[in-house]
N, C-alpha and C positions, 0 to 999 in steps of 0.2 A: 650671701646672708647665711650663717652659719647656723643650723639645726640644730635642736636639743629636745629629744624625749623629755618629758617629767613622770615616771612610772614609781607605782607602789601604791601605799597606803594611804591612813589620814594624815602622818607629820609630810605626806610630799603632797598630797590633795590640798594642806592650807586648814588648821584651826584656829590661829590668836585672833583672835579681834577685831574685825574691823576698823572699828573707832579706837585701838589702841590710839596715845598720840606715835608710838615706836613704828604704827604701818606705815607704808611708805605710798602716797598719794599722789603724789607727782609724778604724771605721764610722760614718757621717755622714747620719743618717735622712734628712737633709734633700736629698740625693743619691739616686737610683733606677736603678737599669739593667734596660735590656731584653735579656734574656740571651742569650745564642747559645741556647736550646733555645726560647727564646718566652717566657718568663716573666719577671714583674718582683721582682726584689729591690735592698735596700740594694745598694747601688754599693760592690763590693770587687775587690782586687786574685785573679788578674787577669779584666780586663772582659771580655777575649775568649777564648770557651773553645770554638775552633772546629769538633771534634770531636764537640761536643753540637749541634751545628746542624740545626734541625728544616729547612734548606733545606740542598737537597744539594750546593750550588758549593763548599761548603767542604772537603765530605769528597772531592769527587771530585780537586780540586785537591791535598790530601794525600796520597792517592794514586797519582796522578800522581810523586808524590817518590821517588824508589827509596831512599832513607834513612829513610823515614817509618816501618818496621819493623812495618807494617798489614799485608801479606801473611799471610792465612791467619786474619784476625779479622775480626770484622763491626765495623761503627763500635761501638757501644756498648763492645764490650771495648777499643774501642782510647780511649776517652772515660774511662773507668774507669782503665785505665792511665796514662793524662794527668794524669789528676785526683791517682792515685796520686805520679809522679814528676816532674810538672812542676816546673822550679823557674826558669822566668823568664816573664815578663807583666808586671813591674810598667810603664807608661807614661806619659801625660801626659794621661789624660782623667778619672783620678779627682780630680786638683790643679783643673785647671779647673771640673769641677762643683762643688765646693767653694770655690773662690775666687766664681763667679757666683751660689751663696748666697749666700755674706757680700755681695757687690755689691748683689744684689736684698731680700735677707732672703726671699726666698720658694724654694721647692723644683725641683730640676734635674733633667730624666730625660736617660740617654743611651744612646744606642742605639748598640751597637758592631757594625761590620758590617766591619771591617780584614780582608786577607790578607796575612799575610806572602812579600813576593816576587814581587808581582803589577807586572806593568806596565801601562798607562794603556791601551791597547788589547784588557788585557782587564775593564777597566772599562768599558767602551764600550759604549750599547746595542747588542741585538742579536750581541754579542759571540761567535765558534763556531759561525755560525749562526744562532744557537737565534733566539726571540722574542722580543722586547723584558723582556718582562715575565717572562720563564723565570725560576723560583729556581735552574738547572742555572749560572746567570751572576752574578757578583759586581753586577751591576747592577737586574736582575730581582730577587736578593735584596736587595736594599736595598731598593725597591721596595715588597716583600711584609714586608716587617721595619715601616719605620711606617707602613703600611696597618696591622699590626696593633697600633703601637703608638696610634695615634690613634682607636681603639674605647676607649682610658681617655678618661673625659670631663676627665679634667683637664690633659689632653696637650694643648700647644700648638708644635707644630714650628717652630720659631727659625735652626737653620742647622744648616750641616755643618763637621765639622774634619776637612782635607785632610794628609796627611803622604804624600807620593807621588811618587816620581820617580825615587828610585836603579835603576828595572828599566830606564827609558828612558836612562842618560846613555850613550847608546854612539852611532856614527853615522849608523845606520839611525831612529832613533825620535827624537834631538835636534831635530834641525832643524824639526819638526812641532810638536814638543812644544806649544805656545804657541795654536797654531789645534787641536788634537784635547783640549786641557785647557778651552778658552773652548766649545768644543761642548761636552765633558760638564759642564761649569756651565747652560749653555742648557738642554739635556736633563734634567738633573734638577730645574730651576725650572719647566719645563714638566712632566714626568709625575706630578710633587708636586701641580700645581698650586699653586706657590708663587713666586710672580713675583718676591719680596722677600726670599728665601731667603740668609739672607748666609751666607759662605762663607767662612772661617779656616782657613788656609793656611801652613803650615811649608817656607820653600826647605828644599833637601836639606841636611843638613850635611857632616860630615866624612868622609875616609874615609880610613883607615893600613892598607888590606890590600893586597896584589897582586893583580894584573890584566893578563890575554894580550893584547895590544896583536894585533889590530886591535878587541877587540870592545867596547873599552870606552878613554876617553881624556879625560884631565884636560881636554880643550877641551869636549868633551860632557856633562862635569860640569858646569860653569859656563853651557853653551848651557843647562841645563837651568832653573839658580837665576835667571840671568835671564829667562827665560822666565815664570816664577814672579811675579818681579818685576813685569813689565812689564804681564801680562794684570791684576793687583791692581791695579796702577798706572791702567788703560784701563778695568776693568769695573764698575758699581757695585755696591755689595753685596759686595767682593770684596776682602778685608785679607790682609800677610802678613807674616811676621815670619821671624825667622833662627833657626837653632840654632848656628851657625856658631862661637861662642865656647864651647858646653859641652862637659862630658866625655864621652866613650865609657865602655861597658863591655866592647865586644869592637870589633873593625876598623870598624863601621858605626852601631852602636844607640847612641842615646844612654843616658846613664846615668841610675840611680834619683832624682838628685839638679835633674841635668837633665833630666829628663824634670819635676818637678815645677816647676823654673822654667819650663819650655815650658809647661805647661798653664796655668800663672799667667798668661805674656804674652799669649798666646790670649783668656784671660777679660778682661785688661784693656782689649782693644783693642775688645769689642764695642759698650761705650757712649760711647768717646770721641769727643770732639769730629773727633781726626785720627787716622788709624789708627794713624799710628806715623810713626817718620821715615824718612825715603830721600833721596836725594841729588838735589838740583837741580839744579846747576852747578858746574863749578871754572872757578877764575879765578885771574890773575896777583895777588898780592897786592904789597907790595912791596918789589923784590928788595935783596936784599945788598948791600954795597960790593964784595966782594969776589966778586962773579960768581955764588953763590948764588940761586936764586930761593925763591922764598915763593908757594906756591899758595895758593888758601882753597875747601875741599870745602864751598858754602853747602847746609845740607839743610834737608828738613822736616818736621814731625810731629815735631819734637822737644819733651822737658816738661826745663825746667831745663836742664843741662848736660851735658857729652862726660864720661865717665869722665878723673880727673884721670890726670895719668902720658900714659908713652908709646903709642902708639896705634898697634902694627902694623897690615901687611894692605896697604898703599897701594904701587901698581906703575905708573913711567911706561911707557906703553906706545904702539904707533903704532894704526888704527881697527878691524884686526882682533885685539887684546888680546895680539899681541906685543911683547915687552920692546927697548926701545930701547937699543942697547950705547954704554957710555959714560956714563948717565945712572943715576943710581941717586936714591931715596929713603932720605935720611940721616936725618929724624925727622918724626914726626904728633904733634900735640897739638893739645888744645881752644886754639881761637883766645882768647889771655885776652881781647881787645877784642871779643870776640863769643861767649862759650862754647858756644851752641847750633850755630855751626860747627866746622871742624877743619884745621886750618894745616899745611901739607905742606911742609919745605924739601928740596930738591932740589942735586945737583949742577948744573954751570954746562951750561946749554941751548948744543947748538949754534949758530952764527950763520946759517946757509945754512935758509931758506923754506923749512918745512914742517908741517906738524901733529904735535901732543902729543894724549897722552888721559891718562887716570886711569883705573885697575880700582881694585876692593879687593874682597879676599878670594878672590882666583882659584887655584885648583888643588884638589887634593884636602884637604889639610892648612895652611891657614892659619892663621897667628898671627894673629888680630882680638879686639879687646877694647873695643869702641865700642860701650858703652851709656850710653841717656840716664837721668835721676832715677828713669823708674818702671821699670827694668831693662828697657826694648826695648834692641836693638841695632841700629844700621845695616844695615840687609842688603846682601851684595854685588850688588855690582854690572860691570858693563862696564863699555867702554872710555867715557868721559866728556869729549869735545872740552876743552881747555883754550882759555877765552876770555881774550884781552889780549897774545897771546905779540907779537903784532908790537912789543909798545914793550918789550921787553928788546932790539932790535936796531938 
């Protein structure tokens, strides 16, 4: 029975709906979870029921919340009131256990160990102080969760699914992001003892809520996703995929519908040959008569072709991912002489020596709708040198 972390935040803790009709309600023996109190049952929504946790990082952490409405009850009555009135958890890890049955035909366990709201420092060992191994830390407990999931003799620990980053995209935590997320990869293939431990990974997606400018900033969102990108891209063992095209159900969570396509792409990526696609290079393609250029976005990991139709998301920009005035992005589409690429025309380049790039998907809110045959999508990315500009001049 193949193991699976669920680690991070609230879009991997589970927020759409319960009663969406999109949750998925139907028990699937072949699926098992290790429960927030310690015990194994069929895998239902929702997985993580943080209140009931036989380690105390989670309740202390709830607490912590002055909205949390725990004042004056002991955990238990406030787990029983949860139990009573919760009505969102549905997420993306009971789609995936169920999709890597059907992939394998044999049985998935997953062990959900998510907080909602946490940032990446306090995933970190040793995290408060405390001691590595403390259950008082999201990291200790995780730890102490498959230690005891791995006393079932038919438990075989396989990897972890990462959803984690919207606490860090502010200015103080961006710029690290990339070197303290590749240490906690390290650390947890070390304290597992799991050298081989593959890691599936969700960039952050969207966000439509407001936010007090200095603490938080669409450049810090994006420092975040590529980050994300990059270390998958550098570490082995280490895939990741987008949400960046699905729906919300409130300013941040992804929705019941998506959240079931994310848990899908997740499963589809563990046995493939390429994790998935990302972008390699852009390049001059060839230009207009009439002053027009023609980029070509060539990427990789792609299965079949570009979603047909127009393809937002695509920004000329200079190498720190700002916008070039003058210069706009008129349309994206699958390159037809190549479908696994994507053909970018542009207005006319200036003539005076200098460098271009390519982003896609940058800010909070982007329009992107680039996915290949098995529903991956492109994950954004930065700013992307454009190679060939010297022969438009």
């Amino acid at each position: 029975m193949e193991g699976w972390i669920l680690a991070g935040q609230s879009n991997m803790e589970g927020s759409a709906p319960l009663d969406d009709p999109a949750t998925d309600r139907v028990d699937d023996t072949r699926v098992m979870s290790f429960t927030s109190a310690g015990e194994w049952e069929v895998a239902r929504e929702p997985l993580h029921r943080t209140w009931e946790s036989y380690t105390p990082v989670h309740s202390i952490l709830h607490r912590r919340n002055p909205h949390s409405g725990a004042e004056g009850i002991t955990d238990a009555e406030m787990a029983e009131r949860e139990r009573r009135t919760q009505f969102r958890g549905a997420g993306l890890g009971l789609a995936f256990g169920k999709a890597r049955a059907d992939a394998t035909g044999g049985r998935v366990a997953l062990v959900p160990a998510a907080h909602g709201g946490t940032s990446l420092n306090q995933w970190m060992p040793g995290s408060e102080g405390e001691e590595r191994s403390s259950p008082r830390t999201l990291y200790g407990s995780l730890l102490d969760r498959v230690a005891r999931a791995r006393t079932r003799p038919d438990f075989v620990l396989r990897g972890v699914l990462w959803y984690q980053g919207e606490s860090d995209a502010n200015p103080s935590d961006s710029p690290t992001y990339a070197r303290r997320w590749a240490d906690w990869i390290a650390a947890v293939r070390d304290d597992l003892d799991a050298p081989d431990l593959e890691v599936l990974a969700v960039q952050i997606g969207r966000f439509v809520g407001t936010v007090s400018a200095p603490s938080q900033t669409e450049r810090d969102w994006d420092r975040v996703r590529e980050a994300q990108r990059l270390v998958a891209q550098r570490t082995e063992g280490v895939r990741c995929t987008s949400a960046i095209d699905l729906g919300l159900c409130d300013d941040v969570h992804v929705d019941a519908s998506g959240s079931t396509r994310l848990g899908i792409r997740l499963a589809t990526m563990v046995d493939a040959p390429e994790a998935g696609p990302d972008v390699s290079r852009v390049e001059v393609s060839t230009p207009r008569i009439d002053g027009y250029v023609r980029l070509r976005v060539v990427t990789t990991g792609v299965t079949g072709a570009w979603t047909a139709g127009p393809l937002p998301g695509f920004r000329l920009t200079d190498a720190e991912g700002q916008g070039i005035p003058g210069i706009d992005v008129v349309d994206a589409h699958r390159d037809p002489r190549r479908p696994s690429d994507i053909e970018i025309l542009c207005t006319p380049f200036p003539r005076e020596p200098r460098e271009f790039h390519v982003s896609y998907g940058l800010g909070y809110d982007p329009v992107c709708r680039a996915v290949d045959d098995r529903d991956l999508p492109l994950p954004t990315f930065g700013s992307q040198p454009v190679r060939g500009v010297d022969h438009l001049r």
